[in-house]
PDB file with one MODEL, atoms N, CA, C and O in Angstrom:
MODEL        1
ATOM      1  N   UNK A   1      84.718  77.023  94.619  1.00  0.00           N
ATOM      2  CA  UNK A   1      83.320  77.207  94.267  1.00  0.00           C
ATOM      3  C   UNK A   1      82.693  75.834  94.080  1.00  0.00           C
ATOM      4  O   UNK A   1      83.198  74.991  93.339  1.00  0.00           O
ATOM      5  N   UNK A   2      81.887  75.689  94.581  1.00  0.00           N
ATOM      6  CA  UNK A   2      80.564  74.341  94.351  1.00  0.00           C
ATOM      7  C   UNK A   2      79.621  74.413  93.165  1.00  0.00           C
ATOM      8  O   UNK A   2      78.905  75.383  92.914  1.00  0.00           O
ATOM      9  N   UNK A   3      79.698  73.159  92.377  1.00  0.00           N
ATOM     10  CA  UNK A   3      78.568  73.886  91.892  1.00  0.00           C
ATOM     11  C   UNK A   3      77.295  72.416  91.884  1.00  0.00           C
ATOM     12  O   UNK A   3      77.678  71.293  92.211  1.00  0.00           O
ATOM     13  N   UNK A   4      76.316  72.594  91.607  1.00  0.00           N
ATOM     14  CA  UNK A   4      74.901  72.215  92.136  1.00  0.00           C
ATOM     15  C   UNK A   4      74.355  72.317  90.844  1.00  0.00           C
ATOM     16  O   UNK A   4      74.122  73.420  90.350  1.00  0.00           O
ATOM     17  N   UNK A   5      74.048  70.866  90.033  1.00  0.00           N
ATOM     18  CA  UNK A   5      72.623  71.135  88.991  1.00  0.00           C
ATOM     19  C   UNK A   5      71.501  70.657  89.665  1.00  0.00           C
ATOM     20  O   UNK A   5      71.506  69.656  90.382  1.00  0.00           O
ATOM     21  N   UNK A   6      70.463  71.426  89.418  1.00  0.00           N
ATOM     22  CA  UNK A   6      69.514  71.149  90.108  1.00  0.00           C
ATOM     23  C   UNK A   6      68.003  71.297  89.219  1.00  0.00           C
ATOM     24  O   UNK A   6      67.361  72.223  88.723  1.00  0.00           O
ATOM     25  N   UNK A   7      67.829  69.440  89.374  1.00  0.00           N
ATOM     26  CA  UNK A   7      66.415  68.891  88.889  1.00  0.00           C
ATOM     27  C   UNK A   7      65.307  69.282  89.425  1.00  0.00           C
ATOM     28  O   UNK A   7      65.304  69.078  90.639  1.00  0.00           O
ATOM     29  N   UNK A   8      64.158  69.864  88.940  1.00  0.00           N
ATOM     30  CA  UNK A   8      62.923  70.388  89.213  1.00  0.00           C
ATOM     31  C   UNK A   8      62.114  70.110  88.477  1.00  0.00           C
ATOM     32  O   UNK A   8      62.302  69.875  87.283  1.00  0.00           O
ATOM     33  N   UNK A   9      61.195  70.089  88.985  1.00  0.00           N
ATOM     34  CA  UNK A   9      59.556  69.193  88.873  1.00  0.00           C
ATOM     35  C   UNK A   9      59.166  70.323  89.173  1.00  0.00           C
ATOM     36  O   UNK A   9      59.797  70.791  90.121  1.00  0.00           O
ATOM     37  N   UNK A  10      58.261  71.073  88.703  1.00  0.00           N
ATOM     38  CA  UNK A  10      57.003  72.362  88.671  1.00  0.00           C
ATOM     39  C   UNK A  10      55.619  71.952  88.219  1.00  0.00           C
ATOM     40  O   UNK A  10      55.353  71.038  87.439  1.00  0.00           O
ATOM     41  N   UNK A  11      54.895  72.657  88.746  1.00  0.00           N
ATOM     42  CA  UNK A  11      53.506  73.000  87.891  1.00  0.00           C
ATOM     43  C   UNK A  11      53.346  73.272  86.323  1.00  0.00           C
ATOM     44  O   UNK A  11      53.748  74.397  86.027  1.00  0.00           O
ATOM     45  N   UNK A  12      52.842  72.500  85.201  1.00  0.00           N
ATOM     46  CA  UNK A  12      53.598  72.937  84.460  1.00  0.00           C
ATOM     47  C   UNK A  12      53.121  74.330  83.484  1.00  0.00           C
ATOM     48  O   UNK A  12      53.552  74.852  82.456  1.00  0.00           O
ATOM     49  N   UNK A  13      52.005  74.588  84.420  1.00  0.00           N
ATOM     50  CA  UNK A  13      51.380  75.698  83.761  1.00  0.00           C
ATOM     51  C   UNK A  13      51.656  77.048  84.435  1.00  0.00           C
ATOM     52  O   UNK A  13      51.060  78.098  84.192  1.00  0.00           O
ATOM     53  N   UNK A  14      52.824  76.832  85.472  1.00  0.00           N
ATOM     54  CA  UNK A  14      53.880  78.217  85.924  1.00  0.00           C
ATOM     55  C   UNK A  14      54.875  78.497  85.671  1.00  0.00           C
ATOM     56  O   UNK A  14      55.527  79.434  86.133  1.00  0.00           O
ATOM     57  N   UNK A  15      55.420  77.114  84.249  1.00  0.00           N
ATOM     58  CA  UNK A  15      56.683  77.162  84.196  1.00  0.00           C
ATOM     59  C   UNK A  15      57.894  78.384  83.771  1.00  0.00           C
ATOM     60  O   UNK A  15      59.082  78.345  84.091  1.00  0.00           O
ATOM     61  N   UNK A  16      57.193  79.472  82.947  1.00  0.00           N
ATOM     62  CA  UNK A  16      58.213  80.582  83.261  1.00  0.00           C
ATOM     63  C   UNK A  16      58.231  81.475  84.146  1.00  0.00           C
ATOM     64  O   UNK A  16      59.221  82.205  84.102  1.00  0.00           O
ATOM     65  N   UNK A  17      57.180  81.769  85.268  1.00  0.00           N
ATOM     66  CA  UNK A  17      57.072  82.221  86.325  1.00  0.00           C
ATOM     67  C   UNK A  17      57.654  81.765  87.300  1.00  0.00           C
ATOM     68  O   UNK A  17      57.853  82.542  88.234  1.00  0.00           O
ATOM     69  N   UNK A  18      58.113  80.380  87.411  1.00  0.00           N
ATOM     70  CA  UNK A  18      58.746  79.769  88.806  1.00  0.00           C
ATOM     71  C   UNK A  18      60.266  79.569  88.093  1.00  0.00           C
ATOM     72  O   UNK A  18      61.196  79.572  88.899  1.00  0.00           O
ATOM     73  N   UNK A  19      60.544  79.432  86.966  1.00  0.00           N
ATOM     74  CA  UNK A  19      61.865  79.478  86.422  1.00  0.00           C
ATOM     75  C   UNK A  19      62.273  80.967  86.816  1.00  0.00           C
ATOM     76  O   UNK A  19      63.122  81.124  87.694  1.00  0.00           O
ATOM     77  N   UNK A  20      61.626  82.176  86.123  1.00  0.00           N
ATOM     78  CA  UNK A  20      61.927  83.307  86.368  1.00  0.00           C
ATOM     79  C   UNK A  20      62.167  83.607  88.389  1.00  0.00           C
ATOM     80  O   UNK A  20      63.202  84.090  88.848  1.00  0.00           O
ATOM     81  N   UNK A  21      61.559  83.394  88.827  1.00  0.00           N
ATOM     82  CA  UNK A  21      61.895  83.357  90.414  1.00  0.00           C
ATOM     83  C   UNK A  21      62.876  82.368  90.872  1.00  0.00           C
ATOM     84  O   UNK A  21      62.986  82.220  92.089  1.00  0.00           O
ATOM     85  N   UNK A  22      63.554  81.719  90.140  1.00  0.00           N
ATOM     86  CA  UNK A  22      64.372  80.630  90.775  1.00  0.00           C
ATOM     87  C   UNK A  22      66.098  81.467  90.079  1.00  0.00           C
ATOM     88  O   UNK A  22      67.194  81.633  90.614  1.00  0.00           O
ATOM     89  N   UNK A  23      65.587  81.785  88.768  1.00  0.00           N
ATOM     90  CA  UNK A  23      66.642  82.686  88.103  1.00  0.00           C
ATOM     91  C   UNK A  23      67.114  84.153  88.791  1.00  0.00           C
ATOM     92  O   UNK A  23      68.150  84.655  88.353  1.00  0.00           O
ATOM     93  N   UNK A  24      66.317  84.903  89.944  1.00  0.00           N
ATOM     94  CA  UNK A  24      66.291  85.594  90.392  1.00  0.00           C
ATOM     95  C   UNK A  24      67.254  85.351  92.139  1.00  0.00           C
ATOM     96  O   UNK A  24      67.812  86.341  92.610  1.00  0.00           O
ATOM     97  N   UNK A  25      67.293  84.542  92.593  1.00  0.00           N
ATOM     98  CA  UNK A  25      67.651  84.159  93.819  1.00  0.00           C
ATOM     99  C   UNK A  25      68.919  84.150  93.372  1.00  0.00           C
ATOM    100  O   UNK A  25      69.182  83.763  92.234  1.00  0.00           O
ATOM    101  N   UNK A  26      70.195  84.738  94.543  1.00  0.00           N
ATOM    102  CA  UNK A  26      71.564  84.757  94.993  1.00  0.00           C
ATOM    103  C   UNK A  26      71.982  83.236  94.256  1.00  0.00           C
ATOM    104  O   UNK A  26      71.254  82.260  94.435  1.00  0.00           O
ATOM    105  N   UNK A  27      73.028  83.165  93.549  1.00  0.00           N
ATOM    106  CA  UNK A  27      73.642  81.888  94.017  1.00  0.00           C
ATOM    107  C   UNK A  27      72.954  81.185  92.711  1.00  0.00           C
ATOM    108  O   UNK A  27      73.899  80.667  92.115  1.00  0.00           O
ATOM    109  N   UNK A  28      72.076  80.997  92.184  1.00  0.00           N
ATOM    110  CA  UNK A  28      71.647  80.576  91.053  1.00  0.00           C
ATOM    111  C   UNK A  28      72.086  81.174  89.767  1.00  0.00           C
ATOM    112  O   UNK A  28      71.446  82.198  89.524  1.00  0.00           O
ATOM    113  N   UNK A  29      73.072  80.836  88.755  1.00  0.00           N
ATOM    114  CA  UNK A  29      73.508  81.319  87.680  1.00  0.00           C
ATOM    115  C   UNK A  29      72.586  81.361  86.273  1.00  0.00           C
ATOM    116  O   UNK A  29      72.511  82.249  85.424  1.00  0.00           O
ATOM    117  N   UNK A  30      71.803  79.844  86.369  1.00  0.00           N
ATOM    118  CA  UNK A  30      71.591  79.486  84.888  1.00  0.00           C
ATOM    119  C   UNK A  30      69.920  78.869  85.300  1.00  0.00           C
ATOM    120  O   UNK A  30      69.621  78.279  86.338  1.00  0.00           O
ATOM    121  N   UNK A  31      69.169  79.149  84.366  1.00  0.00           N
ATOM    122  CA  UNK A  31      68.140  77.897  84.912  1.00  0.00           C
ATOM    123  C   UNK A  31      67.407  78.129  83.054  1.00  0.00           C
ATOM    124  O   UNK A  31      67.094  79.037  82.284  1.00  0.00           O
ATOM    125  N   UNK A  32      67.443  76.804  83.109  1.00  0.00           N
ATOM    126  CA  UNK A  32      67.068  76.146  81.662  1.00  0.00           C
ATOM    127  C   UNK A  32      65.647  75.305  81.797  1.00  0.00           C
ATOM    128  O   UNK A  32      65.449  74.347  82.543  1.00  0.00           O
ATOM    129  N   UNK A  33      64.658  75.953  80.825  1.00  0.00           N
ATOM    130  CA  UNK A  33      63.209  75.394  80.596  1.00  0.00           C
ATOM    131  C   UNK A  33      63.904  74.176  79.693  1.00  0.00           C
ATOM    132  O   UNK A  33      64.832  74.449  78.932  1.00  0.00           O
ATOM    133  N   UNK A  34      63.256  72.427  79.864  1.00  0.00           N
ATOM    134  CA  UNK A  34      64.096  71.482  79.618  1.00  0.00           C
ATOM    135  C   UNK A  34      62.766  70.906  79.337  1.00  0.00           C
ATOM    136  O   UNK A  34      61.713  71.289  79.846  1.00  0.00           O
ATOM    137  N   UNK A  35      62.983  69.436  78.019  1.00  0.00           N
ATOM    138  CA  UNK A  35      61.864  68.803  78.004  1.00  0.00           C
ATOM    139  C   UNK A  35      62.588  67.467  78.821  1.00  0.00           C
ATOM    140  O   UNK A  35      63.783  67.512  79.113  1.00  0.00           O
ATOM    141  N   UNK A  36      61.689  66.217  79.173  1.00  0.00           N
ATOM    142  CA  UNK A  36      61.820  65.186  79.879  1.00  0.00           C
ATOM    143  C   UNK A  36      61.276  65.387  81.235  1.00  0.00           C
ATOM    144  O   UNK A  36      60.524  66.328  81.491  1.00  0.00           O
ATOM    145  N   UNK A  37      61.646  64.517  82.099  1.00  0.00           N
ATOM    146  CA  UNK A  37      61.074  64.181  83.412  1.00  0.00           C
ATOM    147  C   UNK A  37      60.918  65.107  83.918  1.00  0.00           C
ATOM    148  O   UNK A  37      59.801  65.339  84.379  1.00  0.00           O
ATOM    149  N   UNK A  38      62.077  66.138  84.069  1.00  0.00           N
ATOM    150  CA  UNK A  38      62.233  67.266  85.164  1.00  0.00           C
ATOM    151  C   UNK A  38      61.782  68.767  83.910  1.00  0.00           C
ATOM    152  O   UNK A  38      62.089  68.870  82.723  1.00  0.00           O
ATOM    153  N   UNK A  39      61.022  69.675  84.742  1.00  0.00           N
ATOM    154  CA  UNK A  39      60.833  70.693  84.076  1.00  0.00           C
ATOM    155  C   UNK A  39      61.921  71.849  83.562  1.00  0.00           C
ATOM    156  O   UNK A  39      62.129  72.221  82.407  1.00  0.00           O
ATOM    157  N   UNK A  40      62.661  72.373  85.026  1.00  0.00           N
ATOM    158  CA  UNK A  40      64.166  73.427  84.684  1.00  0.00           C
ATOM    159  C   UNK A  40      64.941  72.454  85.439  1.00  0.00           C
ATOM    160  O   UNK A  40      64.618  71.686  86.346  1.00  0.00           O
ATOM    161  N   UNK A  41      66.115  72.688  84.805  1.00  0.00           N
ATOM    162  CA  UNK A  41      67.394  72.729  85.511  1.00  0.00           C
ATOM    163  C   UNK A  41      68.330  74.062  85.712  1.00  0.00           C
ATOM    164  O   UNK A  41      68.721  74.875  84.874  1.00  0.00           O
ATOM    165  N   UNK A  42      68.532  73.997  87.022  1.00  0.00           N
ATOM    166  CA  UNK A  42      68.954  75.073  87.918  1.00  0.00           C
ATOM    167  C   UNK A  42      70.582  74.950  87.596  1.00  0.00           C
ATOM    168  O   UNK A  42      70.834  73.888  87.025  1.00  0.00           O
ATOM    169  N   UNK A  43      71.613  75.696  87.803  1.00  0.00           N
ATOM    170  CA  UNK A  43      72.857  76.080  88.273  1.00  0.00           C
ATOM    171  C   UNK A  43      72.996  77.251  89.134  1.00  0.00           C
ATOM    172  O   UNK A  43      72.795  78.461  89.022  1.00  0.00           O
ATOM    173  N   UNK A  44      73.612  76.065  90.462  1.00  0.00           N
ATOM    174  CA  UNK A  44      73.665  77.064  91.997  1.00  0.00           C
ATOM    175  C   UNK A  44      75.204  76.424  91.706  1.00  0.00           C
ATOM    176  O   UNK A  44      75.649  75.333  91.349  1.00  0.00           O
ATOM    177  N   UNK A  45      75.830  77.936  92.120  1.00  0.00           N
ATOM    178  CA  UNK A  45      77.169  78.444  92.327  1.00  0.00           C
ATOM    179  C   UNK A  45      77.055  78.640  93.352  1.00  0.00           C
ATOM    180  O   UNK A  45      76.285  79.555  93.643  1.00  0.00           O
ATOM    181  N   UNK A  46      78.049  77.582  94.935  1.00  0.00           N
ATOM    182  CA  UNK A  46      78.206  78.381  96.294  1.00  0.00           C
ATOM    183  C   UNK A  46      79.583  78.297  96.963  1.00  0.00           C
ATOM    184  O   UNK A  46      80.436  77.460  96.668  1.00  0.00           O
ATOM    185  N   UNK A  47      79.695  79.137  97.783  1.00  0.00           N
ATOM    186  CA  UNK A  47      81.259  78.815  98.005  1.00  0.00           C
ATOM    187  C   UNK A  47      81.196  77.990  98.831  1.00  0.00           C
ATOM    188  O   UNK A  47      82.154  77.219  98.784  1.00  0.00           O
ATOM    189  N   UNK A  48      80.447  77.774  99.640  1.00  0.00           N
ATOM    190  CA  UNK A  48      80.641  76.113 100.986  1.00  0.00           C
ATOM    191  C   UNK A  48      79.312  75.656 100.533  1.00  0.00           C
ATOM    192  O   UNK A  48      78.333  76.051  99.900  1.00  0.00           O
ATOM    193  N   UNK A  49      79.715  74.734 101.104  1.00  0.00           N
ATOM    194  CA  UNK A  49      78.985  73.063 101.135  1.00  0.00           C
ATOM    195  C   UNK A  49      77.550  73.227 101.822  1.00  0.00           C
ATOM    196  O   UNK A  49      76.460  72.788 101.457  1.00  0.00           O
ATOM    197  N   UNK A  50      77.843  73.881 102.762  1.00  0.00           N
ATOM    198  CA  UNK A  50      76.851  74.229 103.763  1.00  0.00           C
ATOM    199  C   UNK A  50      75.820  75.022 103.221  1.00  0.00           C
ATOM    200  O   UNK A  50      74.708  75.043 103.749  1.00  0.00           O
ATOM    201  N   UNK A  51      76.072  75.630 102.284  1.00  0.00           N
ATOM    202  CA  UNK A  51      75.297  77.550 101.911  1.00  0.00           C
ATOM    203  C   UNK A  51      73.978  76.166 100.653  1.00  0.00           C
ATOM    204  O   UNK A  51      72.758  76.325 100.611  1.00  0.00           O
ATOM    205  N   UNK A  52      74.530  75.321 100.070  1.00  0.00           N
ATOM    206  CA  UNK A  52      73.390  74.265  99.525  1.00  0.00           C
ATOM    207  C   UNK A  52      72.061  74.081 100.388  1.00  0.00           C
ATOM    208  O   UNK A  52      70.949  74.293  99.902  1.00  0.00           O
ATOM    209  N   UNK A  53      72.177  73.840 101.154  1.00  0.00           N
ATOM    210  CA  UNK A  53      71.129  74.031 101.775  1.00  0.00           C
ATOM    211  C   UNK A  53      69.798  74.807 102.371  1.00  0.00           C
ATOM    212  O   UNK A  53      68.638  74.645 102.749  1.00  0.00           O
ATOM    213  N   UNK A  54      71.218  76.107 102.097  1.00  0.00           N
ATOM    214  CA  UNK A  54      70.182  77.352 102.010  1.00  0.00           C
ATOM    215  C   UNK A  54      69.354  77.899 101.181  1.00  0.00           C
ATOM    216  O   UNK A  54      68.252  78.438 101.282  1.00  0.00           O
ATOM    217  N   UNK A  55      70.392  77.565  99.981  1.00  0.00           N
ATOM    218  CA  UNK A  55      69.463  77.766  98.348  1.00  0.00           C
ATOM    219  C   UNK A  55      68.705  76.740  98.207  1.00  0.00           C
ATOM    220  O   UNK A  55      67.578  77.133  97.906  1.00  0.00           O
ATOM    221  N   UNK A  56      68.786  75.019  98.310  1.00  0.00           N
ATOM    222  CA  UNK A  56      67.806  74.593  97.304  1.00  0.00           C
ATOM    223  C   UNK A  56      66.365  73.979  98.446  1.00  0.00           C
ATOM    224  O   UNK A  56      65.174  74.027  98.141  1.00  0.00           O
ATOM    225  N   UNK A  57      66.779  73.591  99.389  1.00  0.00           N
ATOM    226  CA  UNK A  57      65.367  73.133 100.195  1.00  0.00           C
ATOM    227  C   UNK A  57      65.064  74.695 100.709  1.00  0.00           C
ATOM    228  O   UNK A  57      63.934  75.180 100.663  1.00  0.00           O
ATOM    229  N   UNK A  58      66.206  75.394 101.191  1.00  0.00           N
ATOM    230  CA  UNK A  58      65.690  76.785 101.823  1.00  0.00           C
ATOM    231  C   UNK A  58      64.941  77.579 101.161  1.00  0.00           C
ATOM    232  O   UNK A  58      63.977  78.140 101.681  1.00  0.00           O
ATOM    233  N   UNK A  59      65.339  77.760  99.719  1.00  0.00           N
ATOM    234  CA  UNK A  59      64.325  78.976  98.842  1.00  0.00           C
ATOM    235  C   UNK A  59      63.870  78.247  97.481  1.00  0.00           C
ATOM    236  O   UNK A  59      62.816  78.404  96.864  1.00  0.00           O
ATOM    237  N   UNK A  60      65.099  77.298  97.146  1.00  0.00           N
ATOM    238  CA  UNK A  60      64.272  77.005  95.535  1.00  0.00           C
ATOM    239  C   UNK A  60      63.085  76.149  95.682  1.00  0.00           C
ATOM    240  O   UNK A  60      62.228  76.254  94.805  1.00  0.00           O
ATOM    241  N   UNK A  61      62.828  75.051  96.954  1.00  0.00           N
ATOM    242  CA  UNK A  61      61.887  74.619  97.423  1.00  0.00           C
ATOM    243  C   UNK A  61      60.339  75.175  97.580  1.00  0.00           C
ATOM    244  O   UNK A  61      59.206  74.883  97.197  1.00  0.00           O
ATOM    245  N   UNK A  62      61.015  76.167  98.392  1.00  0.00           N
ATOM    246  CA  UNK A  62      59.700  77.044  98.821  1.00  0.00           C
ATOM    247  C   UNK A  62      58.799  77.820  97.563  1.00  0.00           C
ATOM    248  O   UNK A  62      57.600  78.093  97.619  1.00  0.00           O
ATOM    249  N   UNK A  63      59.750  78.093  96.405  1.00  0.00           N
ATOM    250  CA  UNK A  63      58.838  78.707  95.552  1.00  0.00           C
ATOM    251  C   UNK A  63      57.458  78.133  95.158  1.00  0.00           C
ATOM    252  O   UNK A  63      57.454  77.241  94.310  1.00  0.00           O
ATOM    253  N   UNK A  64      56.295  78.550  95.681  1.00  0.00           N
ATOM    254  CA  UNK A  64      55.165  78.178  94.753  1.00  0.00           C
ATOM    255  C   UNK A  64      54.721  77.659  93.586  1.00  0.00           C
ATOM    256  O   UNK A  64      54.169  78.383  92.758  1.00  0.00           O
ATOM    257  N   UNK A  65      54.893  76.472  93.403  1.00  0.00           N
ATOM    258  CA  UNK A  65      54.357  75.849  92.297  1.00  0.00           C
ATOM    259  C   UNK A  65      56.210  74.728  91.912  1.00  0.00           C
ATOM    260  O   UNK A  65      56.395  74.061  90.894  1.00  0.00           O
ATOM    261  N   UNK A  66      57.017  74.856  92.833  1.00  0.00           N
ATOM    262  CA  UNK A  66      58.032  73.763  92.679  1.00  0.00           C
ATOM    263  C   UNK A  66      57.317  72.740  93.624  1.00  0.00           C
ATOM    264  O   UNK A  66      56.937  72.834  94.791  1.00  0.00           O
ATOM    265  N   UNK A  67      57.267  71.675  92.654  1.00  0.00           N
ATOM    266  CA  UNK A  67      56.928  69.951  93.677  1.00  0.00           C
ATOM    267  C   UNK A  67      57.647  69.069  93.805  1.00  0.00           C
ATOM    268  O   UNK A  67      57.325  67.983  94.287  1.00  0.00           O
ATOM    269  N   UNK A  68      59.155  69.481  93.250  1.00  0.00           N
ATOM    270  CA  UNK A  68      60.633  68.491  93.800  1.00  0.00           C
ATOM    271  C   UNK A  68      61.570  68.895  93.125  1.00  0.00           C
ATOM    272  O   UNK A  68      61.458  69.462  92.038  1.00  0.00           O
ATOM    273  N   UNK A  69      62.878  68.573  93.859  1.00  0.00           N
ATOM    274  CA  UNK A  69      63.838  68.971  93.291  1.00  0.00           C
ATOM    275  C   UNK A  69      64.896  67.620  93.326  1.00  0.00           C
ATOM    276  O   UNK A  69      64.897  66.769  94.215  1.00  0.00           O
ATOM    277  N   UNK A  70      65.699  67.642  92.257  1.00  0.00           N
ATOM    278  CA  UNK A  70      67.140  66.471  92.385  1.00  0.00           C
ATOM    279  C   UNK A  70      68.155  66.820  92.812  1.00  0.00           C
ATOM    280  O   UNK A  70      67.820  67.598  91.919  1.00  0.00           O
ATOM    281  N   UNK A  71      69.070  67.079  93.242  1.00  0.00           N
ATOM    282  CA  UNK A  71      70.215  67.558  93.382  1.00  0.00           C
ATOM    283  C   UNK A  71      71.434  67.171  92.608  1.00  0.00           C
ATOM    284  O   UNK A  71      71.432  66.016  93.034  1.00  0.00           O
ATOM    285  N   UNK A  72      72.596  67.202  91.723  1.00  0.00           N
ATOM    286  CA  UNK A  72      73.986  66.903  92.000  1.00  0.00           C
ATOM    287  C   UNK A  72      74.991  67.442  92.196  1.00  0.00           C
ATOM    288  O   UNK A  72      74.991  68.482  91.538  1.00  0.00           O
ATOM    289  N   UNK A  73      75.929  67.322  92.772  1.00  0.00           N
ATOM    290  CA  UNK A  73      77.085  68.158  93.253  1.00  0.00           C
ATOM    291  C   UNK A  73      77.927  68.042  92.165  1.00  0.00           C
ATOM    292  O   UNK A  73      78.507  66.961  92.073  1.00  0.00           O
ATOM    293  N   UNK A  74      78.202  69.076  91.108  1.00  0.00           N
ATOM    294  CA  UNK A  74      79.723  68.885  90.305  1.00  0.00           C
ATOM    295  C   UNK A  74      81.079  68.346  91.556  1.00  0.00           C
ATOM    296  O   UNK A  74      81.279  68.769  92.694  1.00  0.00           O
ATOM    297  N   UNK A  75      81.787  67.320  90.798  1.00  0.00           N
ATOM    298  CA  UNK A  75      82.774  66.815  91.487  1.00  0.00           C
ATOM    299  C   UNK A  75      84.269  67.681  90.708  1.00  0.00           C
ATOM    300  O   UNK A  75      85.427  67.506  91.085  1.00  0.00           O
ATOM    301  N   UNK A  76      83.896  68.473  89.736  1.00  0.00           N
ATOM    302  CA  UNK A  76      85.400  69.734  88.791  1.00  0.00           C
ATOM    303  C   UNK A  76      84.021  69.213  87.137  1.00  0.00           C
ATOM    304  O   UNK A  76      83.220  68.429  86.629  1.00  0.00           O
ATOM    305  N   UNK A  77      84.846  70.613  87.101  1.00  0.00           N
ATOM    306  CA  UNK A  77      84.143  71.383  85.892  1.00  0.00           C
ATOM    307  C   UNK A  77      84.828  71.424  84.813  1.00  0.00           C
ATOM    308  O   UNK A  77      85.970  71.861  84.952  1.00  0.00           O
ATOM    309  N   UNK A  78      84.562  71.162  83.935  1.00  0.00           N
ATOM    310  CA  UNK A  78      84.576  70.845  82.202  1.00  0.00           C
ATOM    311  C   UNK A  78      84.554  71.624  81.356  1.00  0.00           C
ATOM    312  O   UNK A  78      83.589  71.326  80.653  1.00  0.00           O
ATOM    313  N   UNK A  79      85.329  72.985  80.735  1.00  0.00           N
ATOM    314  CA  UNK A  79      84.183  73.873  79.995  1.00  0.00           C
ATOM    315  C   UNK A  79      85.460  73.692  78.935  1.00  0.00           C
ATOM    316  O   UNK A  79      86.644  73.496  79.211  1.00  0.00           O
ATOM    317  N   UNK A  80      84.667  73.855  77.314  1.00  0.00           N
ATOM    318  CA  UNK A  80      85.704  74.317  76.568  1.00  0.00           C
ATOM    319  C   UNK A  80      86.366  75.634  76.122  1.00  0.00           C
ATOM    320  O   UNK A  80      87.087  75.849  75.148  1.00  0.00           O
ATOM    321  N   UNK A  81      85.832  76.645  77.311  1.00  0.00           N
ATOM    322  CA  UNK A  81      87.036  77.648  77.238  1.00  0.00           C
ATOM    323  C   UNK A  81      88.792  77.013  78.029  1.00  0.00           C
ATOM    324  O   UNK A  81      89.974  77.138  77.708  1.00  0.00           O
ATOM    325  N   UNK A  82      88.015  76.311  79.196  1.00  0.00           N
ATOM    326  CA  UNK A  82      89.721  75.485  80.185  1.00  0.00           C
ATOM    327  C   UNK A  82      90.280  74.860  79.162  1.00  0.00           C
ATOM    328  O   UNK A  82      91.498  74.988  79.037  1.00  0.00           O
ATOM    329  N   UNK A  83      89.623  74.132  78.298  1.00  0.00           N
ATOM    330  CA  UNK A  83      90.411  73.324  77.239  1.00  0.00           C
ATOM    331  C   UNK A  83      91.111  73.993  76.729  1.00  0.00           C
ATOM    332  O   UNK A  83      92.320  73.807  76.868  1.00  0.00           O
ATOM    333  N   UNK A  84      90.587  75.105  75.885  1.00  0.00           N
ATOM    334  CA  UNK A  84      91.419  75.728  74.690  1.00  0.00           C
ATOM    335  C   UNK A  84      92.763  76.528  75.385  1.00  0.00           C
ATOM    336  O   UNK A  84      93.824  76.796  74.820  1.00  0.00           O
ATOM    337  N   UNK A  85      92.344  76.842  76.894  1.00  0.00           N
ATOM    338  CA  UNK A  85      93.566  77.469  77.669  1.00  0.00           C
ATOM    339  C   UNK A  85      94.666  76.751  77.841  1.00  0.00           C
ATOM    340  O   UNK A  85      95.791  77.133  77.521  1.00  0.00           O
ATOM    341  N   UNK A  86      94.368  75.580  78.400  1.00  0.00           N
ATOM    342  CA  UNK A  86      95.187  74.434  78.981  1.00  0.00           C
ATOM    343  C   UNK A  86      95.830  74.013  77.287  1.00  0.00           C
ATOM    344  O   UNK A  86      97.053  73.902  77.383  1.00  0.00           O
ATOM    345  N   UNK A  87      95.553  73.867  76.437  1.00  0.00           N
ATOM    346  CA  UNK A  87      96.230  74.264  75.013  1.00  0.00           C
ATOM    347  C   UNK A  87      96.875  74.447  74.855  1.00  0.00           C
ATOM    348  O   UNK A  87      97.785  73.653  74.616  1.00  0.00           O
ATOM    349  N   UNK A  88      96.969  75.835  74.852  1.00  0.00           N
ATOM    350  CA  UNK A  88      97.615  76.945  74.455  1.00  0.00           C
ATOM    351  C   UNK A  88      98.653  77.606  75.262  1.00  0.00           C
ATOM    352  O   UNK A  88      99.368  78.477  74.767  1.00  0.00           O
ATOM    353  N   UNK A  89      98.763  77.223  76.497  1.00  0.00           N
ATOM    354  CA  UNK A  89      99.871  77.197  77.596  1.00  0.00           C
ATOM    355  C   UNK A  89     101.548  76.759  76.758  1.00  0.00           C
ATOM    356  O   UNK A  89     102.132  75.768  76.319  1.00  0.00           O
ATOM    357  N   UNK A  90     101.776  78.365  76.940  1.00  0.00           N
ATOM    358  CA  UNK A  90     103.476  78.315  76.145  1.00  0.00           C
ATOM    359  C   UNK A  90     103.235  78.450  74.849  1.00  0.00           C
ATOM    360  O   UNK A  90     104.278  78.653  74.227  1.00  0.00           O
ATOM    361  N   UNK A  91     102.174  78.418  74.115  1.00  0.00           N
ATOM    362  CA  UNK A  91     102.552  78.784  72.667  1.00  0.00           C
ATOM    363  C   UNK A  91     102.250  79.975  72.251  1.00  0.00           C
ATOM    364  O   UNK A  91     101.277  80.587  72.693  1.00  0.00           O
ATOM    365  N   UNK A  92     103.310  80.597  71.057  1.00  0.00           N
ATOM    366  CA  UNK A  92     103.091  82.198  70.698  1.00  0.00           C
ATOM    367  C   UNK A  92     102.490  82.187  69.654  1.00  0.00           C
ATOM    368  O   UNK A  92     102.646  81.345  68.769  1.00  0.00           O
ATOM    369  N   UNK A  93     101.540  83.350  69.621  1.00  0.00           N
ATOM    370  CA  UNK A  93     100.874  83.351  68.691  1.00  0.00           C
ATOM    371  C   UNK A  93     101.791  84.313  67.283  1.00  0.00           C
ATOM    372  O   UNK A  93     101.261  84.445  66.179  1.00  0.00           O
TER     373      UNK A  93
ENDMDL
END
């Protein structure tokens, strides 16, 4: 799985209307109303490399009232549920 945070710049007087439509599209998990430069940040989950392209210039682009997006590619994922697993490997409770 790929995963994609993705910086957006909106209108800022559509901002839960174009969040809500970006939260709605395949492939997008998470999208967070954010203060600073960028308005939401997106999380696109895809299984190839290729299918990026389809989600973020192909549709998250096109939504009405988005005026840029950032991209980064997670290079492996971090969460502290893996931690507490990777832990706990071999010990009885």
């Amino acid at each position: 799985m790929i995963t994609a945070i993705v910086l957006i710049k909106t209108s800022v007087d559509r901002i839960p209307e174009i969040a809500e439509s970006i939260a709605a599209l395949d492939s997008v998990s998470e999208v967070f109303s954010v203060t600073g430069t960028y308005d939401l940040i997106a999380m696109v989950r895809v299984k190839e490399h290729e299918d990026l392209a389809e989600v973020i210039p192909g549709r998250i682009s096109k939504i009405p009232g988005v005026e840029g997006t950032d991209t980064h590619v997670a290079f492996r994922t971090y969460s502290q549920h893996d931690l507490e697993a990777a832990f706990s490997i071999g010990l009885d409770n």
